[in-house]
VOGU-3710 file (C-alpha; in Angstrom, 3 decimals, decimal comma):
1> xxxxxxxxxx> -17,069/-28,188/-52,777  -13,785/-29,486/-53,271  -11,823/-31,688/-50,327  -8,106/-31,220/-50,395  -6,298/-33,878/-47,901  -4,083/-32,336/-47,682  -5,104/-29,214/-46,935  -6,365/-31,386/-43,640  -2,656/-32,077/-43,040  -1,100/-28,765/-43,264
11> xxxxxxxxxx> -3,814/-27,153/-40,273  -3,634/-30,290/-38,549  0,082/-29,988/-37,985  -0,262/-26,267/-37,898  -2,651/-26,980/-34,471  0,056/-29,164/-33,361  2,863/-26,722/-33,597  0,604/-23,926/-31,822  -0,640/-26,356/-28,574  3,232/-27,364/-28,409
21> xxxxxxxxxx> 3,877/-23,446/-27,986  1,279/-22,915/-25,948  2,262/-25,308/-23,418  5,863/-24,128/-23,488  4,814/-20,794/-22,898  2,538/-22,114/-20,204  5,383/-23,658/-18,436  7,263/-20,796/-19,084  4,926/-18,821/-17,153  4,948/-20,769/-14,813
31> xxxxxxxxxx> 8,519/-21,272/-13,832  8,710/-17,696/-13,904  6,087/-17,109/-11,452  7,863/-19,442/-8,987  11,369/-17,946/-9,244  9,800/-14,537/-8,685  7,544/-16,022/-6,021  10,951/-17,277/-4,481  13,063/-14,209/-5,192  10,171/-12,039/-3,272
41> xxxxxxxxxx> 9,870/-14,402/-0,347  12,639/-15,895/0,395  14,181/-12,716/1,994  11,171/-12,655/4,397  11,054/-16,012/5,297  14,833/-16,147/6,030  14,662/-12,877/8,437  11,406/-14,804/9,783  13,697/-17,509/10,270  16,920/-15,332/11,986
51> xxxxxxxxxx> 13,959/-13,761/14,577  13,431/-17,447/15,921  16,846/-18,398/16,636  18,680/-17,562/19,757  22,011/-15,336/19,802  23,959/-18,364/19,291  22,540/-19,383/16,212  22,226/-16,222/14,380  25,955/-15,844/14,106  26,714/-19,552/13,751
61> xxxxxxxxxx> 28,259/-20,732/10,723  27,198/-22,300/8,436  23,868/-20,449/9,235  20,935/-23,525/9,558  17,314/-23,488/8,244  16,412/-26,348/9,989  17,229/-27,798/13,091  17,181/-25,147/14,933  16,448/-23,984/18,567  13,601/-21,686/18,670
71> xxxxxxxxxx> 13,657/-18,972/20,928  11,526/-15,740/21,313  14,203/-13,576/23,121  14,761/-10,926/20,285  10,593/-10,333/20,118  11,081/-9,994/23,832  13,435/-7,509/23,366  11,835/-5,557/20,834  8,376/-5,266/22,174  10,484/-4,240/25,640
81> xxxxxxxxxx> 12,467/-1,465/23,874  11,584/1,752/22,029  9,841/-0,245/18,910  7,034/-0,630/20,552  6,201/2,845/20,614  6,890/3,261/16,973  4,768/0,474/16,008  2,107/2,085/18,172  3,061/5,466/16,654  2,681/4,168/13,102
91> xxxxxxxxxx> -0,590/2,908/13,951  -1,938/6,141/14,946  0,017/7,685/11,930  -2,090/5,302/9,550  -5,298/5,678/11,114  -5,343/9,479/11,044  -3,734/9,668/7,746  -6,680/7,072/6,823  -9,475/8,688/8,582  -8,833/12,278/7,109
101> xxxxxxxxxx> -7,955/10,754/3,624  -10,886/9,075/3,017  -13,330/11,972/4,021  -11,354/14,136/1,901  -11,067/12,036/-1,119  -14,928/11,038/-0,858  -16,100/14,632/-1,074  -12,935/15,819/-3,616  -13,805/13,253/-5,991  -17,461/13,604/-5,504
111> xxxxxxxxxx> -17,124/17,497/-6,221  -15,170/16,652/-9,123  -17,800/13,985/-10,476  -20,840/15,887/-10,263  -20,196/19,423/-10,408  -18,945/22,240/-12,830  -16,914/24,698/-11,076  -13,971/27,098/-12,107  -10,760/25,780/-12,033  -12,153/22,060/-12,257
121> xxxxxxxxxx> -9,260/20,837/-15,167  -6,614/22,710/-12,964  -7,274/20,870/-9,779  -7,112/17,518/-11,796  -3,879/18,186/-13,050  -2,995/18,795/-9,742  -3,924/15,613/-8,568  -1,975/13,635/-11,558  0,816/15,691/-10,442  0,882/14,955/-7,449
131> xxxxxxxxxx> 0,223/10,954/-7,362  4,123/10,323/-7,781  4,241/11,526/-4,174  3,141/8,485/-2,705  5,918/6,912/-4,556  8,784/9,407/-4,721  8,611/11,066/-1,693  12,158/11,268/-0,770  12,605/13,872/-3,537  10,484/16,353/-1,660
141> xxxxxxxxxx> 12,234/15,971/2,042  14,466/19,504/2,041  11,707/21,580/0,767  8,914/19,749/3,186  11,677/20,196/5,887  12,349/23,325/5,009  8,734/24,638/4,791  7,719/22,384/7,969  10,634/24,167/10,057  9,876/27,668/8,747
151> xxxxxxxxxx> 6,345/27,313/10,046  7,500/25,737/13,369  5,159/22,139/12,772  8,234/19,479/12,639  8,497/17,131/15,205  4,923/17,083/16,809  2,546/14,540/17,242  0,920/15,527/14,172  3,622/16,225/11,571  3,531/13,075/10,123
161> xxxxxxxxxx> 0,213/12,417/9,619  -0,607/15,471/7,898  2,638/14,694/5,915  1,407/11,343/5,180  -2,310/12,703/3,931  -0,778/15,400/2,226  1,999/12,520/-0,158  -1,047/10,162/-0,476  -4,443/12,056/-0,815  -4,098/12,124/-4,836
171> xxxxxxxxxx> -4,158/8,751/-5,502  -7,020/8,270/-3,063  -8,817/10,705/-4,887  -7,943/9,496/-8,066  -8,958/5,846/-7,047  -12,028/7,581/-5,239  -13,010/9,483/-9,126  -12,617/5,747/-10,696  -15,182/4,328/-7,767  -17,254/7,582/-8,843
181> xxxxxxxxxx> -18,379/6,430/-12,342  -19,539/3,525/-10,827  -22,755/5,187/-8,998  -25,020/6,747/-11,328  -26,343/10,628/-10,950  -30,019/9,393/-11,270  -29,737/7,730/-7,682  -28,849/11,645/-6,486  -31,305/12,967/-8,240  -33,924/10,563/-6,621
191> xxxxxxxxxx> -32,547/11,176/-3,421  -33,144/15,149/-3,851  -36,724/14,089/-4,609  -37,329/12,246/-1,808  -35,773/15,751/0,274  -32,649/14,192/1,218  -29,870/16,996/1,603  -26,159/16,979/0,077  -24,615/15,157/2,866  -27,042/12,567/3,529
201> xxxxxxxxxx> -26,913/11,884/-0,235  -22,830/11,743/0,073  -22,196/9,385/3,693  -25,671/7,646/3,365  -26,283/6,686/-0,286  -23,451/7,404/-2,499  -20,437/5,847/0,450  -22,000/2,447/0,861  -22,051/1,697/-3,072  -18,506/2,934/-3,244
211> xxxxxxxxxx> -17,115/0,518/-0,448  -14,390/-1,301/-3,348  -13,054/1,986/-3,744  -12,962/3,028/-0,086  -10,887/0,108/0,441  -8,637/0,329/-2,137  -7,637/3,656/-0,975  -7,544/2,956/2,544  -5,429/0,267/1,604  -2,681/2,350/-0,445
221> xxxxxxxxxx> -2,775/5,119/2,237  -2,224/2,442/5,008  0,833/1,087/2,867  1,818/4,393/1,938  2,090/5,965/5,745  2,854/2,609/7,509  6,360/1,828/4,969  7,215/5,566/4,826  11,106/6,312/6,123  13,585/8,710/4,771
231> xxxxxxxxxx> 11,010/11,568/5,210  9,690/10,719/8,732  13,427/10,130/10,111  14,214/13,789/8,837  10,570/15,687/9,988  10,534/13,834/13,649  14,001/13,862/16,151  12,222/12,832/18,938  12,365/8,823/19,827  8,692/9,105/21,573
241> xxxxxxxxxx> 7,546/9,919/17,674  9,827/7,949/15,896  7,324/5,683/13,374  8,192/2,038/13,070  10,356/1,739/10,306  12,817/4,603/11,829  12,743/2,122/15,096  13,451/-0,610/13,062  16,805/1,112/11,415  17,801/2,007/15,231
251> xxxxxxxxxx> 19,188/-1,982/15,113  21,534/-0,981/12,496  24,319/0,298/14,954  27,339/2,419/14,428  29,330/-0,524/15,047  27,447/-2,725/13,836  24,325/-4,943/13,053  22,291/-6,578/15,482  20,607/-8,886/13,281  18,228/-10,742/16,337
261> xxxxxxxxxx> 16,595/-7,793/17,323  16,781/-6,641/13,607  15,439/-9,002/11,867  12,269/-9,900/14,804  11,317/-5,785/14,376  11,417/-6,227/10,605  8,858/-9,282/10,660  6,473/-7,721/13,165  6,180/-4,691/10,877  5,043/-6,808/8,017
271> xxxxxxxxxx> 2,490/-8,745/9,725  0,124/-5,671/10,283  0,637/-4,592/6,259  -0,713/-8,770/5,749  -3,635/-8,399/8,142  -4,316/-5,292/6,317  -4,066/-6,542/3,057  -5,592/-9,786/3,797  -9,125/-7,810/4,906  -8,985/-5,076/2,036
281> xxxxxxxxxx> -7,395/-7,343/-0,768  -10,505/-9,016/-1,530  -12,066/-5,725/-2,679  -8,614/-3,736/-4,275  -9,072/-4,902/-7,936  -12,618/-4,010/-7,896  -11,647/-0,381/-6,755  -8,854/-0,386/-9,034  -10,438/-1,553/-11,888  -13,997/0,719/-11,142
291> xxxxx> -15,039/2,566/-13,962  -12,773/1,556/-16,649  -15,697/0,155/-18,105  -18,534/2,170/-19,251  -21,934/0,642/-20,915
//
């Protein structure tokens, strides 16, 4: 075997050259990740920040970020006015729209999973289809206002939850079919054995070893009925249904902004989404990511 020095030199300064560019790209990265970590934030933390101050300081100028008195007034007056109903409004919303989604993505994507039936391609199209919903909903307001007034169902306690399980149901299901491939037919199969019927198999066996999927869907239907707007302000004219975000835009007055009261109903509306997210994150790439990856 012949030894060739330098050889030696040429991949010794080609390893040099790549750990340089790796650790530019590193830093790269990471720079990045802070000014879009700042650039996300720092909107929130400032409104945080405009909640706490009293009248007096909100329209001071220059505005401070330290130094400041802190007051509570504008909560006071939040959780004293109308929003309070919203945000009790949008938690019933979300819980219904949650309740009802789950049970009917658990047993769509179930049906899907494990049975042959007519029409089984058609209904997944129909799902794929309509998964931009839960993103693009505004698009569909005049004909679900239109359709919703023909039938006599807008504003009632119930118009925007079914509207809200109707926009976010495919993507649960979807979501629910990935969590799907994750439990094996041989555990139903056992089950049947053993004489356990179709719905014991489904809420006893199969929902417990799907629990990563249930919360990832419970999650996006929470975030998907709790942030919707532009179609619940047009469905709902009454102020005792009025969700939170609509209560939240009634601080944005005709002459002008009232930025106190604003900006303390904007920050109470994100805390619930954090609790939320903070109890179902843990298991939302799990259900994301379940059954992407087959043995």
């Amino acid at each position: 075997m012949r030894f060739n020095l330098f050889d030696v030199k040429i991949s010794d300064q080609t390893a040099i050259k790549l750990g340089t560019v790796k650790k530019i790209l590193r830093i790269f990265e990471i720079v990045l990740f802070i000014l879009l970590f700042v650039i996300n934030l720092a909107p929130f933390f400032w409104g945080l920040i405009t909640s706490l101050k009293p009248i007096r300081e909100v329209v001071a100028y220059p505005p401070k970020f330290f130094g400041f008195d802190v007051s509570l007034e504008h909560y006071q007056k939040v959780f004293g006015d109308t929003f309070f109903t919203g945000f009790k409004n949008s938690v019933f919303y979300s819980f219904i729209a949650i309740l009802f989604g789950l049970l009917l993505a658990l047993m769509a994507a179930y049906a899907m999973h494990r049975f042959r039936f007519a029409g089984k391609k058609a209904f997944f199209i129909l799902i794929l289809t309509g998964i931009p919903l839960a993103i693009g909903s505004a698009a569909m307001v005049v004909p679900n206002y239109t359709f919703f007034a023909r039938i006599g169902i807008t504003d009632r306690w119930y118009t925007l939850p079914l509207i809200y399980l109707a926009y976010n149901l495919p993507m649960a299901i979807w979501i629910m079919l990935g969590g799907m491939e994750t439990v094996p037919v041989e555990i139903d199969e056992a089950a049947k054995i053993d004489g356990a019927g179709r719905w014991y198999i489904i809420f006893r066996i199969v929902l417990p070893l799907m629990l990563p999927a249930i919360a990832s869907s419970a999650l996006f239907i929470f975030l998907g009925a709790w942030n919707e707007f532009v179609v619940s302000s047009v469905l709902v004219s009454s102020s005792k249904l009025y969700p939170i975000q609509v209560s939240i835009y009634n601080y944005i007055g005709y002459y002008g902004i009232d930025w106190g009261p604003l900006t303390a109903a904007a920050t109470a509306a994100v805390f619930p989404t954090l609790i939320v997210f903070s109890i179902l994150g843990r298991l939302l790439i799990s259900g994301l990511t379940a059954g992407a990856v087959k043995d």
